[in-house]
N, C-alpha and C positions, 0 to 999 in steps of 0.2 A: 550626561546622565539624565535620565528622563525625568520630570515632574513629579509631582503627586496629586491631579486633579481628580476623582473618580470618575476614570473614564466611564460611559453608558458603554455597553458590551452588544452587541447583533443579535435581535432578539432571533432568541433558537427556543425559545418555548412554548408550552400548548397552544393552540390556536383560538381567538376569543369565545368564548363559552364554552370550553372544555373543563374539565374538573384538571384544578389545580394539583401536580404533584410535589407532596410536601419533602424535604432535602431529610438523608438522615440523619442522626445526631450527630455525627461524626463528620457530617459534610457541614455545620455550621462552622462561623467564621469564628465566634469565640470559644467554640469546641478548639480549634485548632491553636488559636490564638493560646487561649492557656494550656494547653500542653507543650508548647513551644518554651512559654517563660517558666510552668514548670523545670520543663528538661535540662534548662540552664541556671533556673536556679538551685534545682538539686545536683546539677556540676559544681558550680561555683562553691557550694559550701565542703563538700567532699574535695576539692582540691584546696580548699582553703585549711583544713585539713589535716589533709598531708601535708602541704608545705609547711606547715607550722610544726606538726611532727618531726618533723627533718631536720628543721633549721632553730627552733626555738621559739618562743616567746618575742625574747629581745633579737634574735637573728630577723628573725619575721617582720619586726617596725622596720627594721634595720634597713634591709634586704626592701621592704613595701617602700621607703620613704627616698630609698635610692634611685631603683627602679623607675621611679614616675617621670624622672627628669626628661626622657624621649618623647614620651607619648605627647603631649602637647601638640611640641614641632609635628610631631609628624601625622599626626590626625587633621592640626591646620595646614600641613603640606598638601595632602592628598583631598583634602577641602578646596585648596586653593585650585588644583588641577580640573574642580568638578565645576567650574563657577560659570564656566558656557551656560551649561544646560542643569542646576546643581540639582540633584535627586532628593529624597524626602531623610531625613534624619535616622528615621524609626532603622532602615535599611544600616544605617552606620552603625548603630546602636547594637542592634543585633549581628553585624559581623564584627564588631570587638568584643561584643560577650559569647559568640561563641568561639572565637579565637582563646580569650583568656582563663574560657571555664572548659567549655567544650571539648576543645581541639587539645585543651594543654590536660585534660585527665585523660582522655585516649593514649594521647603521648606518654606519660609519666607511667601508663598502666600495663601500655603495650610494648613500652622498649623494655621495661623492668622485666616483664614476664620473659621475653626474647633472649636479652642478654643471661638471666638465671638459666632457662634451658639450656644456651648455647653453651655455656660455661657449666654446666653438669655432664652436658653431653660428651665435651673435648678434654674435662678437666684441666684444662686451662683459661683461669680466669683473664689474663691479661690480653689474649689474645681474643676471648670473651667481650672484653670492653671497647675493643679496637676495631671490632666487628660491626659491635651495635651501635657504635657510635658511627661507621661511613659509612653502612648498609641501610643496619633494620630503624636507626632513628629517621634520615631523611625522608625513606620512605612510608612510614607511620606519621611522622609528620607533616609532610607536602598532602599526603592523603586526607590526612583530620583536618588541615587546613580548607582544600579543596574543596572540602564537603559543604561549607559554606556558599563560596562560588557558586556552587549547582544550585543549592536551595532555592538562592536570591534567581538564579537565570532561570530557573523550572517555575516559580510562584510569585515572578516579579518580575516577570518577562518585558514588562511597558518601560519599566524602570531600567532596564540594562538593553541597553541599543547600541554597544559599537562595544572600540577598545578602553578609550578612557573608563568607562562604568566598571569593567572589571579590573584594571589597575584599581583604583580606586576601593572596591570593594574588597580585592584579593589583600593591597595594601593593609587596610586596616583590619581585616582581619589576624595578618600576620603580627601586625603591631601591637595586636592582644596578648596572641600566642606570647610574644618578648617577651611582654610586660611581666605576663606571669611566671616562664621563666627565668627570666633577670631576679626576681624574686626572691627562686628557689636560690638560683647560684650566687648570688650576693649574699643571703643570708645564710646560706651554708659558708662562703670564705670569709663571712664575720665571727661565726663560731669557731674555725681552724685560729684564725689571729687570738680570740679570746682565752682559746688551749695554748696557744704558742707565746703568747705576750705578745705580740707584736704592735704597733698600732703607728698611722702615717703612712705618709708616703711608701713604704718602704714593707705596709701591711699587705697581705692576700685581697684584702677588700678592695683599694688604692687600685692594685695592679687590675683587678677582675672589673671595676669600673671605668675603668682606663679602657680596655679592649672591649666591652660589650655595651657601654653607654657612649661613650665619647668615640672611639676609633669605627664602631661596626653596628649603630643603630638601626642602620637601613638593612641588616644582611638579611632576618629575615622575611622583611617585608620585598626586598629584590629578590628572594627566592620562589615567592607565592606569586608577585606579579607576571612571571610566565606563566604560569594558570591561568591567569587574570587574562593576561592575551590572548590565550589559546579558546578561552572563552569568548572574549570580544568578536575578535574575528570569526568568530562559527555566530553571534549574533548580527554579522554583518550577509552572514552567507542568507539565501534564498530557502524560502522551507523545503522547498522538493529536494535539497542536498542535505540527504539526511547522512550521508556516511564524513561529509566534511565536517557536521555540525557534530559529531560523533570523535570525530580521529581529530579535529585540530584540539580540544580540549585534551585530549590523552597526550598527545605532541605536547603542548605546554607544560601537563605534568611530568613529563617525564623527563625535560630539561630541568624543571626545578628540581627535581628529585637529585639530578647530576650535579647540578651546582653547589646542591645543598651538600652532598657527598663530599665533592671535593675541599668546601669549606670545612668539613669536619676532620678531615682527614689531612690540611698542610700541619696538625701538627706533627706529624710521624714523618713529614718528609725535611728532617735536619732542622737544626737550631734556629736555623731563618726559612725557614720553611712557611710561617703563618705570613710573616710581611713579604713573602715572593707573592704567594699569592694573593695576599693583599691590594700589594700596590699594581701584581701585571694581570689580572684578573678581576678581581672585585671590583678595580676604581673604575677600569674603563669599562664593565659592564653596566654600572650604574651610570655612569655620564652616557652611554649608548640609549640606554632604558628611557633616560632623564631627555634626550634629544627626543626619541619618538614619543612618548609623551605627548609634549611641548608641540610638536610640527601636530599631531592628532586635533592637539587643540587648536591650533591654528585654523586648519582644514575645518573642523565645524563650523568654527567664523565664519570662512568662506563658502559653506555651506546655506549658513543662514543671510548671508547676502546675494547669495544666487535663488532664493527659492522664495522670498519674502516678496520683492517685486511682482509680482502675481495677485497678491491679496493688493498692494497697493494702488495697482491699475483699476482693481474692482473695485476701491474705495473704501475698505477695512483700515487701511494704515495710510498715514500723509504719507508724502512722496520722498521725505528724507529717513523715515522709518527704516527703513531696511539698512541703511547706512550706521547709523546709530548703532542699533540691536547687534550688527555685525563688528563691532567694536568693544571691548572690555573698558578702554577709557571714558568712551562717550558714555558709555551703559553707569560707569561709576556718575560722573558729570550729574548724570541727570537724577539718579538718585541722590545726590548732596545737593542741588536744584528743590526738587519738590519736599526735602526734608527742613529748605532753610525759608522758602517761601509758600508753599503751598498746603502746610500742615503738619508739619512735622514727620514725626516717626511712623505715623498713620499712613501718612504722603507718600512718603518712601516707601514703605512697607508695599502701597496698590502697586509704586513703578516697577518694583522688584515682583511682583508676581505679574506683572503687565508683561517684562522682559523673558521670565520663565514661560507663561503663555507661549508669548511669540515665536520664543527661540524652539520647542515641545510640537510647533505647528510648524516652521519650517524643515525640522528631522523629519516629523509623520509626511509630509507631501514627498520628499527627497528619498522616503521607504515607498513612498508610493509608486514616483519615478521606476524604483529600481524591482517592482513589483512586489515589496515584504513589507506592503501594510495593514495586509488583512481584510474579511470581509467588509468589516465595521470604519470602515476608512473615514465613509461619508458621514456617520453619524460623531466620531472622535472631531472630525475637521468642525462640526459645527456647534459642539462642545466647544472647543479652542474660542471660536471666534467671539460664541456668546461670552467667556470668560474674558475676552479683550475688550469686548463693547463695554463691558461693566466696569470697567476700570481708565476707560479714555479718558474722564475730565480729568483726574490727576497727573494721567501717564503722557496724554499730548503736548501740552505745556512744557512740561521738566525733556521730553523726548526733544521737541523744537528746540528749547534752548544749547542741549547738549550737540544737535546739527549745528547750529550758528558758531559755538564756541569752537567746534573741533572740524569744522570747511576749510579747507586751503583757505589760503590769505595770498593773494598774489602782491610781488614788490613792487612798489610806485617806481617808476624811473622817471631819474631828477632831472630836466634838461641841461645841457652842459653851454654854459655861456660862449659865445666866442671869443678868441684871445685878442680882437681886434672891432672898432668901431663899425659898424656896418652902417649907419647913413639911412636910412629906412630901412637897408635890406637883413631878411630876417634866413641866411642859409638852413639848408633843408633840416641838419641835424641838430637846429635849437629849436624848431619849431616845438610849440605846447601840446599835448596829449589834447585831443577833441572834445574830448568828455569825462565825466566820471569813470575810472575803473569798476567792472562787477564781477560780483564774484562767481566762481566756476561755482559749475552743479556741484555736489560733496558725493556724488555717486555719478558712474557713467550712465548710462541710457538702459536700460532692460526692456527684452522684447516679451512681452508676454506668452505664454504656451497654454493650450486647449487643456482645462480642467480634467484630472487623472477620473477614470470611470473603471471601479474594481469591476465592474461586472461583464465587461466586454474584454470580448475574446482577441 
């Protein structure tokens, strides 16, 4: 996922000494800006709300104090997946608030309304709830989810450059979504136990935490991260493919949508119904999901060690630099390096925006390559660069050390004595090594490639 440095934009405006024209109101940044956290803070308190309505007082702590247990893991899971190239906060920030505010009163407003229609209309309630819950809920919800996705890929387009950024983003968006309704449903089956006396193991709460915290944290967040892909992959596509960059997002939703369906729906298919598909559907779709992932991030790695080389032949980066950068360990290394010797948490802090740099510069050259880097290429790449220069005296030192610590080590070979007196003579397989051992390069050889030029045809 992309940085957060303000990128400079290609200049497209009046030519010098022209009269300036002024943005309108509505085109300023904190015009938008607060009516954005309006919009979700006037969600958040109407669904705050209602579920309280619903559930109680004390359902509601209940139900709040339950619920939280997921979000952590899985906010630092999907943190942990972004750490190649890790994106700006504010972005996570606002896809779990509008997961948990946003997307979950749409839901809560738009299934209620559905299911009452539908069940006026058939007079039959039962078949009413059995409706909204594997039809009109997944799809009100993968949609109110979704909605997110686009915002960040329409108005944050620097930020979201492949498939990880929309995992990621789709992820914790959805994570919201739980949160809040884990919420409602927990603090509803704490009030049925409070009607019923129940309490333990053996309460509605017990059982409903059991299957939506501990058993199925991840369902709705594996439901939205098809979105999330369908997104990715249309930000990986080329702009002139504008019907790809159109049809793979609807493609992803509308696997989620399926998924999400089916998962609503194994309870009506027999007593073991919920753990068939459980365990032959959900697990391996998540260990599938959790594989590509994983190889996604991989492939940046490898990205960032094929494309860095280039700046290092021109003299930007030492010559073990791209090896490093293109390593998660070495990258850790060097940051516990310049945090323990070179200044602390200040230290660390330059390597860590040293490594976001670099890693932000080898994706922009690699869009380059693949022609979707935009007019502004030349002036983003030397953005990058000045932000690297400014940050070498810390970042070269803690980068060098992490090369030395983490270069092949090749094994000495011990000469093997002979089993027998030799007299002077010294047979060929005990002879001593010539010299010192050296150590191999930590990276093979890179041939350099003639500087990308957006403007040529």
């Amino acid at each position: 996922m992309a940085t957060c440095p303000p990128y400079p934009t290609h200049p497209t405006g009046p030519a010098e000494g022209a009269p300036r024209r002024h943005a309108h109101w509505w085109q300023r940044k904190w015009v938008r800006y607060g009516a954005l956290v309006t919009l979700l803070a006037i969600s958040g308190l109407v669904i705050l709300a209602l579920v309280r309505r619903q559930t109680g007082t004390e359902g509601f702590l209940v139900g709040l104090g339950l619920a939280v247990f997921p979000v952590p893991l899985l906010v630092a899971a999907f943190r942990w997946l972004d750490r190649v190239e890790p994106g700006p906060w504010r972005n996570l920030l606002f896809a779990f608030a509008w997961g948990a505010c946003a997307a979950a009163l749409i839901a809560i407003v738009a299934n209620s309304f559905a299911t009452r229609w539908i069940a006026t209309a058939t007079a039959d309630p039962t078949s009413a709830d059995t409706l909204g819950a594997t039809v009109i809920a997944p799809i009100v919800e993968e949609s109110a989810k979704a909605a997110a996705v686009l915002l960040v890929f329409l108005f944050r387009r620097r930020d979201f450059t492949g498939i990880v950024d929309g995992v990621v983003i789709a992820g914790v968006t959805a994570t919201g979504f739980a949160f809040t309704e884990n919420i409602l449903y927990l603090g509803t089956a704490f009030g049925t136990d409070q009607l019923s006396g129940d309490s333990g193991l053996t309460s509605v709460t017990a059982a409903t935490f059991f299957v939506r915290v501990v058993m199925s944290p991840f369902a709705h967040p594996l439901f939205t991260v098809l979105t999330g892909i369908g997104f990715g992959i249309a930000a990986l596509s080329a702009e002139r493919h504008h019907v790809r960059r159109v049809l793979l997002p609807l493609a992803g939703l509308v696997l989620a949508m399926g998924m999400h369906a089916m998962w609503n729906g194994s309870s009506s298919f027999g007593e073991f119904g919920f753990f068939a598909v459980y365990a032959t559907f959900m697990v391996p779709a998540f260990a599938l999901l959790t594989w590509l992932v994983i190889w996604t991030r991989q492939r940046e790695l490898r990205t960032v060690r094929a494309e860095l080389p280039a700046y290092a032949t021109a003299g930007w980066l030492s010559a073990s630099e791209p090896y490093v950068l293109g390593s998660m360990h070495a990258r850790r290394l060097a940051r516990q390096y310049a945090a323990r010797h070179l200044g602390g948490r200040p230290a660390a802090r330059s390597v860590a925006e040293y490594e976001a740099y670099a890693t932000s510069l080898a994706f922009l050259r690699h869009r380059a390559r693949d022609g979707r880097a935009g007019a502004d290429f030349l002036v983003r790449e030397r953005k990058l660069l000045h932000e690297l220069w400014l940050r070498r005296d810390a970042a070269r030192p803690a980068l060098a050390y992490a090369a030395r610590a983490t270069a092949p080590v090749p094994v000495p070979v011990v000469p093997v004595p002979p089993p027998w007196p030799t007299y002077g003579y010294t047979p060929t397989y005990g002879q001593p090594h010539p010299g010192p051992y050296t150590t191999a390069a930590p990276y093979p050889a890179y041939k350099p490639y003639p500087a990308y030029n957006p403007y040529r045809s």
